[in-house]
VEXMIRO-819758 format. One record per residue (C-alpha): residue number from 1; residue in one letter; x, y, z. Coordinates in steps of 0.001 Angstrom, whole numbers. Layout:
<nodes>
<NUM; "A"; <X; Y; Z>>
...
</nodes>
This chain:
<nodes>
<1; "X"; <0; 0; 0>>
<2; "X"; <1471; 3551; -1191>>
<3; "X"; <719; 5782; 2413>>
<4; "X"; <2014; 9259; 585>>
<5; "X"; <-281; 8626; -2217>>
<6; "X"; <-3249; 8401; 35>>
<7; "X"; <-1648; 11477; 1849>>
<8; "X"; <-1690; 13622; -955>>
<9; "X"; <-4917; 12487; -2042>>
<10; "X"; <-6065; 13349; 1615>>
<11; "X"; <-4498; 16940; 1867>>
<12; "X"; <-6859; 17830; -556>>
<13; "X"; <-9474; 17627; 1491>>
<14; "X"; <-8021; 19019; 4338>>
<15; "X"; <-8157; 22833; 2853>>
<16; "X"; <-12189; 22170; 2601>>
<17; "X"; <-12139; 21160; 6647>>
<18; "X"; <-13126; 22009; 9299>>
<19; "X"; <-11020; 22767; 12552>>
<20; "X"; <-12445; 19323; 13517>>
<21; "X"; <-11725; 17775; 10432>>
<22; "X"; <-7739; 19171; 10665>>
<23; "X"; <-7678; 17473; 13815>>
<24; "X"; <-9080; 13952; 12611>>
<25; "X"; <-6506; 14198; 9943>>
<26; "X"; <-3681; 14678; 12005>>
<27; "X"; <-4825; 11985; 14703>>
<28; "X"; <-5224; 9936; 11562>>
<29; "X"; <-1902; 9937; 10142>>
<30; "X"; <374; 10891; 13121>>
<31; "X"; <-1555; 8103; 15702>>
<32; "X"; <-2328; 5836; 13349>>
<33; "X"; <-672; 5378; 10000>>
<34; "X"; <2848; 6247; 11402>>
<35; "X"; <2305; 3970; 13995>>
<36; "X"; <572; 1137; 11499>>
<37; "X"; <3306; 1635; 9056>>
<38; "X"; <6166; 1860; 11457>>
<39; "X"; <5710; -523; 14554>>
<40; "X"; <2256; -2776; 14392>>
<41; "X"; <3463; -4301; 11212>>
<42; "X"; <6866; -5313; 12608>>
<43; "X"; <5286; -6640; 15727>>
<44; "X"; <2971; -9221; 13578>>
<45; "X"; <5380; -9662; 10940>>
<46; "X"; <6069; -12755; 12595>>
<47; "X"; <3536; -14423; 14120>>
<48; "X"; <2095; -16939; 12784>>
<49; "X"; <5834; -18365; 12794>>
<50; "X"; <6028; -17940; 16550>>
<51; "X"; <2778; -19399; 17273>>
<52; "X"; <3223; -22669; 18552>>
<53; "X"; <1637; -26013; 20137>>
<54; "X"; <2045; -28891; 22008>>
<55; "X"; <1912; -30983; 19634>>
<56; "X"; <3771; -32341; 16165>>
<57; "X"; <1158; -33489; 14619>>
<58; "X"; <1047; -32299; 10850>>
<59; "X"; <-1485; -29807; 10341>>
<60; "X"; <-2619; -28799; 13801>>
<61; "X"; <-629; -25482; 13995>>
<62; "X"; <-1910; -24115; 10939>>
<63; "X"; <-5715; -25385; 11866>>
<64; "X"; <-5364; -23755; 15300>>
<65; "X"; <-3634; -20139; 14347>>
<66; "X"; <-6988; -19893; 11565>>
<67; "X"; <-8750; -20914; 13933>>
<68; "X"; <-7715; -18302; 16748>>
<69; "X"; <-7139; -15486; 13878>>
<70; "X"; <-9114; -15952; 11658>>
<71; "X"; <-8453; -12157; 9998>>
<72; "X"; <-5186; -10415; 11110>>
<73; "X"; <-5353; -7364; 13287>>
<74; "X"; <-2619; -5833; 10898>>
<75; "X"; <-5136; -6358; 7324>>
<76; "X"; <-7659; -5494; 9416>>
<77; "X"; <-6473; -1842; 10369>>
<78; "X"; <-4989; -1550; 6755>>
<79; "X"; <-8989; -2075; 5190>>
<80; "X"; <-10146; -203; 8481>>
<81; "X"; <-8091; 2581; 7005>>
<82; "X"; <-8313; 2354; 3914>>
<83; "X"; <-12558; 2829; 4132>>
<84; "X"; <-12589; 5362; 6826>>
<85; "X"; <-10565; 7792; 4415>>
<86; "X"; <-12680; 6779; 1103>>
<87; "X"; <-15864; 8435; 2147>>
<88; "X"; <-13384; 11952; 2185>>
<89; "X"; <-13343; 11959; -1590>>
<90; "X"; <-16961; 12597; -1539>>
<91; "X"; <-16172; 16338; -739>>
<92; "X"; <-13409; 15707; -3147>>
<93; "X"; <-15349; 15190; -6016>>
<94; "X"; <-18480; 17393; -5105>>
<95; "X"; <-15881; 20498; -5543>>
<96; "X"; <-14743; 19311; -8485>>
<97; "X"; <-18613; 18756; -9743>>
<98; "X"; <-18845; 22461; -8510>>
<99; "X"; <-15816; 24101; -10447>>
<100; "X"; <-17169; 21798; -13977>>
<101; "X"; <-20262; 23679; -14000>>
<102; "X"; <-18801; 27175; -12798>>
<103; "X"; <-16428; 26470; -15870>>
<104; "X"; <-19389; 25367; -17828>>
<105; "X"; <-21123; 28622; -16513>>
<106; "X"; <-18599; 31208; -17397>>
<107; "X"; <-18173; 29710; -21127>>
<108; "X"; <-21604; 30119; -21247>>
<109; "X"; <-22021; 33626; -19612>>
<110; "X"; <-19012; 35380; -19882>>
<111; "X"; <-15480; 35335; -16966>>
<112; "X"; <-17222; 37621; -15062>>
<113; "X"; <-20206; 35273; -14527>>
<114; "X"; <-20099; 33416; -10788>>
<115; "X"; <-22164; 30350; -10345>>
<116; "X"; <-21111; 30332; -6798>>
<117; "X"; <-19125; 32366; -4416>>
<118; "X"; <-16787; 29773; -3533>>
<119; "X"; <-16929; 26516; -4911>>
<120; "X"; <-15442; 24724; -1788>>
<121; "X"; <-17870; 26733; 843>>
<122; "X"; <-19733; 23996; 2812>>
<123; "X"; <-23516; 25254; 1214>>
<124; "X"; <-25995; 23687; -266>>
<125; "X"; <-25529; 20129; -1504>>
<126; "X"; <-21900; 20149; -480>>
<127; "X"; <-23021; 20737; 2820>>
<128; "X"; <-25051; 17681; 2989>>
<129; "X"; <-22162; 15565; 925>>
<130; "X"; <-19802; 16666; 3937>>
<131; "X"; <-22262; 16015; 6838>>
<132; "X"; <-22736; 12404; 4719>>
<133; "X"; <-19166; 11625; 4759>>
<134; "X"; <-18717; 12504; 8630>>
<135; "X"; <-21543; 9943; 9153>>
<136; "X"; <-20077; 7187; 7194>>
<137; "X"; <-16721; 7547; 8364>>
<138; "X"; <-18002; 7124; 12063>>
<139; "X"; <-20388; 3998; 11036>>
<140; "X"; <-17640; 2456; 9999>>
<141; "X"; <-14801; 3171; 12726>>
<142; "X"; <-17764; 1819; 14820>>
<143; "X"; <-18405; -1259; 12361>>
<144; "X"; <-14207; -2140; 12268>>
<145; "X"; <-14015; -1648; 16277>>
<146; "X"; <-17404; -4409; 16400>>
<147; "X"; <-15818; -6805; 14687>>
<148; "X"; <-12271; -6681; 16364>>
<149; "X"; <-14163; -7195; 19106>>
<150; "X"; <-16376; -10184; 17826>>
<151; "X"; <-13062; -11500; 16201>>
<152; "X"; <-11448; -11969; 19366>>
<153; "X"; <-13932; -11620; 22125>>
<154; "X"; <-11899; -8876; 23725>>
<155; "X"; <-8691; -6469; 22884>>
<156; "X"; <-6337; -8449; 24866>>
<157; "X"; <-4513; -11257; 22972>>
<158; "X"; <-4001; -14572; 25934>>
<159; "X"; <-850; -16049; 26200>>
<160; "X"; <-2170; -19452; 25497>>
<161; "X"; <-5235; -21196; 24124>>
<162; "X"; <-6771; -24353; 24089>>
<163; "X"; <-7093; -25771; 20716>>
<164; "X"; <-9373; -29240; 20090>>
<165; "X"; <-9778; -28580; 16077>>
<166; "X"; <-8875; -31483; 13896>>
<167; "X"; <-6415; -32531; 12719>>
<168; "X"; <-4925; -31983; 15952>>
<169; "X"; <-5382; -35235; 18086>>
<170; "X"; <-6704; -33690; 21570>>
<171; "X"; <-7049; -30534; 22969>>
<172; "X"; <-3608; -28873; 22580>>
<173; "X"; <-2086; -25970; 24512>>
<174; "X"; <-816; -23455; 21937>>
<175; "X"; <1002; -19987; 22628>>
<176; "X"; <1061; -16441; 21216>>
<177; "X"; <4035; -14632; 20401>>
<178; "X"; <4360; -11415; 22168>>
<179; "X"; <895; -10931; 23559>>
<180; "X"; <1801; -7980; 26181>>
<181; "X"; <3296; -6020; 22917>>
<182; "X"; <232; -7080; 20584>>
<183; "X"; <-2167; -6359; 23295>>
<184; "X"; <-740; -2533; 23836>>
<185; "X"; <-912; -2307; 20404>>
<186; "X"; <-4464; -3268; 19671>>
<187; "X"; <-5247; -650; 22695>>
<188; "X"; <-3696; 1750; 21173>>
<189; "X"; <-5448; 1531; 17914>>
<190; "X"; <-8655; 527; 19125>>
<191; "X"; <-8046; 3995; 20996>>
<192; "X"; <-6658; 6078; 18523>>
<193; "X"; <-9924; 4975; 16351>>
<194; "X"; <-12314; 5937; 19436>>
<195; "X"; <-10572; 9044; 19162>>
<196; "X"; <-11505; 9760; 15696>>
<197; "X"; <-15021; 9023; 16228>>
<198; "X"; <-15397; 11331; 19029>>
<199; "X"; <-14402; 14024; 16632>>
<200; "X"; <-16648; 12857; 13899>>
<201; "X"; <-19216; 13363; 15904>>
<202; "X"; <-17860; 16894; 17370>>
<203; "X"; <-17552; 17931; 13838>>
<204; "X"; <-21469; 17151; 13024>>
<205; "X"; <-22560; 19143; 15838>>
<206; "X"; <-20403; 21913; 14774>>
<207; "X"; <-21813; 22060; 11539>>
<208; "X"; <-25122; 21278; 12120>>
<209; "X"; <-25062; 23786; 15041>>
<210; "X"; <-23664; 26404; 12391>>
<211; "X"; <-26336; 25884; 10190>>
<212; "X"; <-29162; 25837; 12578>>
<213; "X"; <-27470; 29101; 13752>>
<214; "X"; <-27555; 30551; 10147>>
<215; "X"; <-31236; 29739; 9307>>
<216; "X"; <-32380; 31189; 12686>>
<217; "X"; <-30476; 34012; 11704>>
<218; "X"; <-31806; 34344; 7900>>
<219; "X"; <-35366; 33812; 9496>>
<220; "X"; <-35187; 36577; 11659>>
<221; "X"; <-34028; 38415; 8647>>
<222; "X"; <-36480; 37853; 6479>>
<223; "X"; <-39648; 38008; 9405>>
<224; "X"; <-38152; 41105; 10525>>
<225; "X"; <-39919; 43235; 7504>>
<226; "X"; <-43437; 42279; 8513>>
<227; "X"; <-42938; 43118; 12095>>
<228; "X"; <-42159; 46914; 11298>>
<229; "X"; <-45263; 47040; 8797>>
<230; "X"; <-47232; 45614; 11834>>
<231; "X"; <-46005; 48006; 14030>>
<232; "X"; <-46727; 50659; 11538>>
<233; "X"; <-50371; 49886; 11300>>
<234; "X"; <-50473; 49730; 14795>>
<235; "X"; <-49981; 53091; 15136>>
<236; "X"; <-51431; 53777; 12337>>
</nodes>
């Protein structure tokens, strides 16, 4: 996976953020993909060749380190990525919807002609793509973090487990390879992910309390005509 492509595709949307959104980037790539990229892959690099059993029977390793993991925590974070930053591109390519038809627009009309004011100003439809994209992004941190969870029953990775699967001939005790250094690993993503969701969600309430904030404004605006004429023909 190419990281600095996906960051350059990503800082792209960061100029159409919010303070919030900034944030979530940074948390994103400093807490997470540094530390994906850097450490957690080292750590289970290895280990399915350091998981081992009790036994020599041909087979029963293999059976019983499926069995136990049955998806990797290290492909799981890497697709757990990889869709939390995809619904970003929907702003992406709603501004460059916008700027097609303001070039469309001022062919049409002239240079001077303005479709809109600012073609990455959070108004409108783009408003609604961005609030979209803020929703999906924390459905899914929430989906990932559910099925780590289901996965494995828990964050914490045992030292050993109890394996009956066939081929192996009884139950077998097998043993993880570095479960205190897995374990503060998947508690540090599983944080660093909570993290992100928390400021999903702050970013919603900013902009929805923005907006609610402009319309009460535009309302009192636009009811603020009839309330002089109604004063006027009350003293009239």
């Amino acid at each position: 996976m190419d990281w600095k492509s996906l960051q350059d595709l990503l800082s792209g949307v960061n100029k159409y953020s919010t303070v919030f959104g900034r944030i979530w980037l940074s948390v994103v790539f400093v807490f997470r993909v540094m530390v994906f990229v850097v450490a957690a892959e080292r750590v289970w690099s290895d280990d399915q060749a350091n998981f081992d059993c009790d036994t020599r029977q041909p087979g029963c390793k293999n059976v019983c380190y499926n069995y136990f993991f049955p998806v990797s925590h290290v492909r799981l974070w890497a697709l757990q990525l990889i869709f939390v930053t995809c619904p970003s591109f929907l702003v992406v390519l709603h501004v460059a919807y916008r700027e097609e038809r303001e070039r469309k627009y001022r062919v049409k009309h002239g240079e001077d002609a303005r479709l809109y004011d600012n073609t990455g100003q959070k108004h409108g439809g783009l408003w609604w793509t961005y609030l979209l994209s803020l929703f999906f992004k924390t459905a899914i941190e929430l989906g990932f973090l559910y099925i780590l969870h289901l996965m494995y029953d828990s964050f914490r990775l045992p030292r050993r487990v109890k394996c009956g699967v066939s081929p192996c001939p009884n139950v077998v005790d097998c043993y993880v390879a570095r479960p205190t250094e897995k374990t503060v690993f998947t508690y540090f993503m599983v944080v660093a992910s909570m993290v992100c969701v928390v400021l999903n969600l702050c970013e919603m309430f900013y902009l929805i309390s923005i907006r609610l904030v402009r319309l009460t404004r535009q309302g009192t605006v636009r009811t603020s005509p009839k309330r002089i004429f109604s004063e006027k023909m009350d003293v009239m």
